[in-house]
VEXDREN-2710 file (C-alpha; in Angstrom, 1 decimal):
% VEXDREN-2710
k/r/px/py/pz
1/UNK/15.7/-29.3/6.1
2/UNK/13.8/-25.7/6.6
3/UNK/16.0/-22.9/7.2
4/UNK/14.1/-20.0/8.7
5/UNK/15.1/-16.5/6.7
6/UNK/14.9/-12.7/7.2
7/UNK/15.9/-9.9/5.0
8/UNK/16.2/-6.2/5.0
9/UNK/14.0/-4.3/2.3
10/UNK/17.5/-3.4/0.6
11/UNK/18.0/-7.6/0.0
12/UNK/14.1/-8.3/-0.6
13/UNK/12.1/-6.0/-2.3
14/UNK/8.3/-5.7/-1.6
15/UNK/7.9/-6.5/-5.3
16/UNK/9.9/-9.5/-4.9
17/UNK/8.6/-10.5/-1.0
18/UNK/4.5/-10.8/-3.0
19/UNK/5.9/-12.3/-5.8
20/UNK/7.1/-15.4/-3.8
21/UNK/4.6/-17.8/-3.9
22/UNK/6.0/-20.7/-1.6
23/UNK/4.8/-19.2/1.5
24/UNK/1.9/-18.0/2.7
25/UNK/0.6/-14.6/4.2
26/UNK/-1.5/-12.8/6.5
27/UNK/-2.9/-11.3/3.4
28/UNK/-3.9/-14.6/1.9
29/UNK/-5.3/-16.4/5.4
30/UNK/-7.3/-13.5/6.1
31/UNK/-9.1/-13.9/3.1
32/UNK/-9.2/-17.5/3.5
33/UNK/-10.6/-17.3/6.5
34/UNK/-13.0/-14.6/6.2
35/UNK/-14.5/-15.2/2.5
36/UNK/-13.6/-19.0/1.4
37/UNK/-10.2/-20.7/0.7
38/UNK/-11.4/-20.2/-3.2
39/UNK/-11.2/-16.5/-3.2
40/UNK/-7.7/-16.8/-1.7
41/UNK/-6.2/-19.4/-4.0
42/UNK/-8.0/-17.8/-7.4
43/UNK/-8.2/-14.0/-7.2
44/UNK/-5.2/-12.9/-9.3
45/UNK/-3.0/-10.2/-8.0
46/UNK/-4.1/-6.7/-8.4
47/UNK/-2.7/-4.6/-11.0
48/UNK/0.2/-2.4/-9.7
49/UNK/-1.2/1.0/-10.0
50/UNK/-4.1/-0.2/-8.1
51/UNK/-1.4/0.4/-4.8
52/UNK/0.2/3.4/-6.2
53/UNK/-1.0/6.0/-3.7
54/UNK/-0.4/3.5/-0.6
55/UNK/2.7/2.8/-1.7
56/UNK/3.5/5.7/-2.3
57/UNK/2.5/7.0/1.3
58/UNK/4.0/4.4/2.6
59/UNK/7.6/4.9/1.6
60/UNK/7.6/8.2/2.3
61/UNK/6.7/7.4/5.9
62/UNK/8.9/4.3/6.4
63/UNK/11.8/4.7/4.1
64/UNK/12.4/8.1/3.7
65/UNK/15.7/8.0/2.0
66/UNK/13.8/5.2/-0.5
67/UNK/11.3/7.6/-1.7
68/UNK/13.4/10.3/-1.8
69/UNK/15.8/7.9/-4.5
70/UNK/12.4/6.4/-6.2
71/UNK/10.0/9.3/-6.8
72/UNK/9.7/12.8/-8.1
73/UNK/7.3/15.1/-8.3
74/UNK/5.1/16.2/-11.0
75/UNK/3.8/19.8/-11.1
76/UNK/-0.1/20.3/-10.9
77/UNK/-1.1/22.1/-14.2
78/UNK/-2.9/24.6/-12.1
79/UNK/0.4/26.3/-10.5
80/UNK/1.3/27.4/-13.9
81/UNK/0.0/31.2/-15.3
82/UNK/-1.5/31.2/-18.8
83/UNK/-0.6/27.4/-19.0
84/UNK/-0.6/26.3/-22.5
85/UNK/-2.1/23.2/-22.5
86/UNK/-2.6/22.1/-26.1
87/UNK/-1.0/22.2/-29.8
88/UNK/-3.8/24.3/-30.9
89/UNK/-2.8/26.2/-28.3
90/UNK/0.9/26.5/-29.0
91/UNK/-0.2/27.5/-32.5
92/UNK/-2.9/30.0/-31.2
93/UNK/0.5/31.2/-28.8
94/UNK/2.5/31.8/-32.3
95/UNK/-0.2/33.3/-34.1
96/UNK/-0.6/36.0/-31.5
97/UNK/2.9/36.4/-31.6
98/UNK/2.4/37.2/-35.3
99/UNK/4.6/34.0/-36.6
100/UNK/3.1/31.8/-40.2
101/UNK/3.9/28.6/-41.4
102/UNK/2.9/26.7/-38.2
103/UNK/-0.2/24.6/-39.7
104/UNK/1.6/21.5/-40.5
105/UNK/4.4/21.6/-37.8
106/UNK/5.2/18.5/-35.7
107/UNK/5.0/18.8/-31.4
108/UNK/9.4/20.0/-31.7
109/UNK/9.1/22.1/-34.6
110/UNK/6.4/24.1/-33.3
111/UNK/8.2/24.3/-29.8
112/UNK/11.5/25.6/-31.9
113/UNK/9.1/28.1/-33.4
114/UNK/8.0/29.3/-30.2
115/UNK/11.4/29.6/-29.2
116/UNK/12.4/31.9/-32.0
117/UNK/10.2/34.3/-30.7
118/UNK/12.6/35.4/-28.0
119/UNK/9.3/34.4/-25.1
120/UNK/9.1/32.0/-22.5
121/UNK/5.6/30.6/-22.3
122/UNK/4.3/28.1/-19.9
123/UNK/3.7/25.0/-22.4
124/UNK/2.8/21.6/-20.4
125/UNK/4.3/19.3/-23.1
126/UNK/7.6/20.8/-22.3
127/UNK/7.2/20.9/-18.2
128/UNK/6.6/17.2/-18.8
129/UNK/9.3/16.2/-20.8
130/UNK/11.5/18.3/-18.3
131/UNK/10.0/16.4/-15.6
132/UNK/10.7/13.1/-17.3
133/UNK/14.5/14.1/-18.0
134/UNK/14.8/14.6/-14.8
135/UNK/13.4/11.5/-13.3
136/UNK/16.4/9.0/-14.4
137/UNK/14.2/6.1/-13.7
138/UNK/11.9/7.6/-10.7
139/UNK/8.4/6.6/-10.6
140/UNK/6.8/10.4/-11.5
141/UNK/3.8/11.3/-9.1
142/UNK/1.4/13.8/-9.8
143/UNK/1.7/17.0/-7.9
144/UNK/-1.5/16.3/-5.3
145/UNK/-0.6/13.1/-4.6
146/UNK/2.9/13.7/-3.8
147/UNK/2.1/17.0/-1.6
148/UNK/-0.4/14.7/0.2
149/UNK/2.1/12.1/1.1
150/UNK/4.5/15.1/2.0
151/UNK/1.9/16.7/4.3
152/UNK/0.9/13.0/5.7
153/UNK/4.7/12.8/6.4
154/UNK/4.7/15.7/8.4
155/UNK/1.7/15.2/10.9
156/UNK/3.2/11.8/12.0
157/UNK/7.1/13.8/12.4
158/UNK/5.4/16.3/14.3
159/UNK/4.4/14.3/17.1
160/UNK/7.3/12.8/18.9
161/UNK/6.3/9.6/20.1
162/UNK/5.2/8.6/16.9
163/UNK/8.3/10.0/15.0
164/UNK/10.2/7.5/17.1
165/UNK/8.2/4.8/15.8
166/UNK/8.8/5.6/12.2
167/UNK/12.4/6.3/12.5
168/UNK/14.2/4.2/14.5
169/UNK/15.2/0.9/13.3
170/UNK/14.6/-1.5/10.4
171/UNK/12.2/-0.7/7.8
172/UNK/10.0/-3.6/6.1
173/UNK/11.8/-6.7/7.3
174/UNK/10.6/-9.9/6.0
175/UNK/10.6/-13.1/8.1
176/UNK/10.5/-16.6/6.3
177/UNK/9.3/-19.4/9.1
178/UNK/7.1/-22.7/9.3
179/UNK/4.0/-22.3/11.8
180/UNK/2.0/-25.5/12.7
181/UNK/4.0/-27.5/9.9
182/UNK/3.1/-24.3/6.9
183/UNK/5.6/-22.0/5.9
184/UNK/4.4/-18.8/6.1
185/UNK/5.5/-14.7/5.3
186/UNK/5.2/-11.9/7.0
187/UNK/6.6/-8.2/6.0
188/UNK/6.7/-5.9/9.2
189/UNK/6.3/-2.5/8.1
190/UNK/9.0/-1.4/11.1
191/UNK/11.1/-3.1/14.0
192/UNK/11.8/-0.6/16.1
193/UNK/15.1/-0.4/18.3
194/UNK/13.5/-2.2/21.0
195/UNK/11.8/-5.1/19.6
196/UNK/8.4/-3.4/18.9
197/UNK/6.3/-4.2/15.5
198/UNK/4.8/-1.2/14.0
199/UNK/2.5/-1.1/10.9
200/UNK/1.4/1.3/9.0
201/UNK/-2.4/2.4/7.8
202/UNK/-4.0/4.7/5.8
203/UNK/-7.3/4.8/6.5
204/UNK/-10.7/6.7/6.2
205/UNK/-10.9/7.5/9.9
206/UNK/-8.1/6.9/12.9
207/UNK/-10.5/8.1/15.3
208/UNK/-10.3/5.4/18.0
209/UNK/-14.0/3.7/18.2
210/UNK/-14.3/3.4/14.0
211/UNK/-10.8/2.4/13.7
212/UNK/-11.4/-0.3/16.2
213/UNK/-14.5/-1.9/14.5
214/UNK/-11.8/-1.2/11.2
215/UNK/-8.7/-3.3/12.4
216/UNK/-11.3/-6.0/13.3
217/UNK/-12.9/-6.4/9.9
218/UNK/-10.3/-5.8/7.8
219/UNK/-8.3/-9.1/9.6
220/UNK/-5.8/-6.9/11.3
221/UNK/-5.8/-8.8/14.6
222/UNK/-5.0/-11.8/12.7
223/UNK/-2.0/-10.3/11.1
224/UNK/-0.6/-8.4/13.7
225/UNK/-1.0/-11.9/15.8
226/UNK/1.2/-13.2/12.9
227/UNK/3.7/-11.6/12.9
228/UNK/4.1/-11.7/16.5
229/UNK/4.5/-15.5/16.5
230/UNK/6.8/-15.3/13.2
231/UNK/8.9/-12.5/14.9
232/UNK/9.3/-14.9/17.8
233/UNK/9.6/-18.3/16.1
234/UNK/12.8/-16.5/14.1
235/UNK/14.5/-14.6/16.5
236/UNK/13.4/-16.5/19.7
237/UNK/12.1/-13.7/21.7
238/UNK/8.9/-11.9/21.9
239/UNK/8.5/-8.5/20.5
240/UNK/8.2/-5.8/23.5
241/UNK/4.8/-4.7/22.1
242/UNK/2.7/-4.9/19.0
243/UNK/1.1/-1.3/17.1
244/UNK/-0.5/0.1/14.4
245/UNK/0.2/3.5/13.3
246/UNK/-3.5/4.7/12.2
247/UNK/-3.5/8.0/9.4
248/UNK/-6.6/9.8/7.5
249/UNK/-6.2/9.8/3.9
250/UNK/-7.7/13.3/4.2
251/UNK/-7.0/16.8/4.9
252/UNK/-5.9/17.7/8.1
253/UNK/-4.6/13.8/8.0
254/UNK/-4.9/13.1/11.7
255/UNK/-2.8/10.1/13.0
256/UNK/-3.0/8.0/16.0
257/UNK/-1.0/5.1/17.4
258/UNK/-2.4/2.1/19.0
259/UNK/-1.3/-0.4/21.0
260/UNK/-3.0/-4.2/20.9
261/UNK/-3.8/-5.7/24.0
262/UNK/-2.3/-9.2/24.6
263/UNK/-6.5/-10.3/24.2
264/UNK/-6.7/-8.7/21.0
265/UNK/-3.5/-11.0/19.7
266/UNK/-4.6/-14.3/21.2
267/UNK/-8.3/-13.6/19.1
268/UNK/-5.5/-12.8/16.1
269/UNK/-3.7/-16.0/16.6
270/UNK/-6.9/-18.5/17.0
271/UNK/-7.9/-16.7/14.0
272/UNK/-4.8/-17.5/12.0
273/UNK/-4.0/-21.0/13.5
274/UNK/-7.7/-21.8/12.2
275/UNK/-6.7/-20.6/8.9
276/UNK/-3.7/-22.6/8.8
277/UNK/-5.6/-25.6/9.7
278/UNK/-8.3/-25.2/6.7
279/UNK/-5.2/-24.5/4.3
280/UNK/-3.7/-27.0/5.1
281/UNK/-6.9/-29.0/4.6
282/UNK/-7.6/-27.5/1.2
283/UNK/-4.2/-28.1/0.0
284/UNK/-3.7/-32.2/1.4
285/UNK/-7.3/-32.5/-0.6
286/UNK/-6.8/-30.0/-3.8
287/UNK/-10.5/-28.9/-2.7
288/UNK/-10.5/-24.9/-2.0
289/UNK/-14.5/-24.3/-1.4
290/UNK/-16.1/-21.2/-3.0
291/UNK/-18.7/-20.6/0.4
292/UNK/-19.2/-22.5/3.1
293/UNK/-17.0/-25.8/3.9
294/UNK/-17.9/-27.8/1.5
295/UNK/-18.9/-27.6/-2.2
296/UNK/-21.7/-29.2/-2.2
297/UNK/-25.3/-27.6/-3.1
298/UNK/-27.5/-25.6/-0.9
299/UNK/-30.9/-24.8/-0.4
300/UNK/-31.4/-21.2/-1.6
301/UNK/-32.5/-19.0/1.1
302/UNK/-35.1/-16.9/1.2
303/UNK/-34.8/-13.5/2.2
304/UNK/-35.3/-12.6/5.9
305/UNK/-38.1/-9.8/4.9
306/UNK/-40.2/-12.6/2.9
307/UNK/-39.6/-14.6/5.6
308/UNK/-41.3/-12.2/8.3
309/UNK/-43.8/-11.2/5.8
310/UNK/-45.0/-15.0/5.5
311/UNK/-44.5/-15.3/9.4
END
């Protein structure tokens, strides 16, 4: 028998929550649904550092005290005067300083010779090692990237509403449940104190009109409509309201916070339900189409300017 199943992100990783295969996600149907079920079942998973800035973002704004314990920051080469960037130019450093016998030194020798000379020269090979003794295991971020995430942080904690949002209750919660007989996944980025589902974008533009046509394309309806229903089939009750936290992935990184209309979510969960329906299709027949319904051949089309121009 099916046992519905929720964790906190400190029992299920977010590594461990994609790497579960039994289940299926918004993710997946909204590919299925909006390219072909091929796509969805055959494109591998993309490489890790392929999220590494999201990610990054992301757990800075969500789980503070996460990214705090799994990242540190590494210094931008430009913050450092006379920055010696090179072993040529360690050796150019000790020939200046008037010290022979540095031609055929290794990297630590020549750092030991630099170090007799009683100076203290900015060398990057040594600010990274530094850095890397230092991180015990943290994932190091260059210095730009980590400022950005810092400075994203701060917008969103500077407006109160949405520092609510981000701070109050659970973090990435993951919800196991079946839905019109498949079982299906969904990670909520945040459940707040009172029962309202949050997620989190990065995006090109929040501004509302571009982010609107955005959310549409890029499936959100349908996965926002999902976890809805998952969040209800598990704990029984519906959430009090459904948002997305929208933030510029550029300087000055303006954020906005939208609520989805109860029209917006019924559009989500037709979309869904009818992706459920042609997976579970695909999967009772083993056929996953590459585009259209079917695989069977098609007249190739002509193009609709050689079209008008025969007209």
């Amino acid at each position: 028998m099916y046992e519905p199943k929720v964790f906190t992100s400190e029992q299920l990783s977010n590594e461990a929550y994609h790497a579960e295969k039994d289940h299926v996600s918004g993710s997946f149907l909204t590919t299925l649904l909006n390219y072909c079920p091929a796509k969805a079942k055959y494109t591998p998973p993309k490489p890790a550092d392929h999220f590494v800035f999201g990610t990054t973002a992301h757990t800075n704004m969500l789980e503070k005290h996460r990214f705090d314990a799994a990242y540190i920051r590494m210094p931008d080469q430009s913050e450092f005067k006379d920055l010696i960037t090179s072993e040529a130019g360690i050796k150019s450093f000790l020939k200046a300083e008037g010290v022979a016998g540095y031609s055929n030194k290794s990297l630590d020798e020549l750092l030991a010779l630099v170090d007799k000379t009683e100076k203290n020269p900015n060398i990057w090979h040594r600010i990274v090692r530094q850095v890397e003794e230092a991180a015990k295991g943290r994932e190091i971020v260059p210095g730009k990237d980590y400022d950005k995430v810092m400075l994203m942080r701060e917008v969103v904690m500077s407006n109160g509403a949405m520092r609510e949002v981000v701070e109050s209750g659970h973090a990435e919660v993951s919800i196991f449940v079946i839905i019109d007989g498949v079982p299906v996944k969904v990670r909520i980025d945040r459940i707040t104190a009172d029962a309202c589902l949050v997620d989190y974008k990065s995006t090109k533009s929040a501004q509302p009109q571009e982010f609107g046509l955005h959310a549409y394309r890029l499936g959100y309806w349908l996965k926002m409509a999902l976890q809805h229903d998952a969040f209800e089939a598990y704990y029984g009750f519906k959430p009090t309201a459904v948002k997305l936290l929208a933030q510029e992935k550029e300087e000055p990184f303006l954020a906005k916070l939208y609520r989805m209309t109860e029209e917006q979510l019924q559009e989500g969960r037709i979309q869904y339900k009818a992706a459920l329906a042609l997976f579970k299709r695909c999967k009772e027949t083993n056929i996953w189409p590459n585009y259209g319904l079917t695989n069977d051949e098609e007249e190739l089309p002509t193009p609709a300017f050689l079209k008008a121009k025969n007209k």
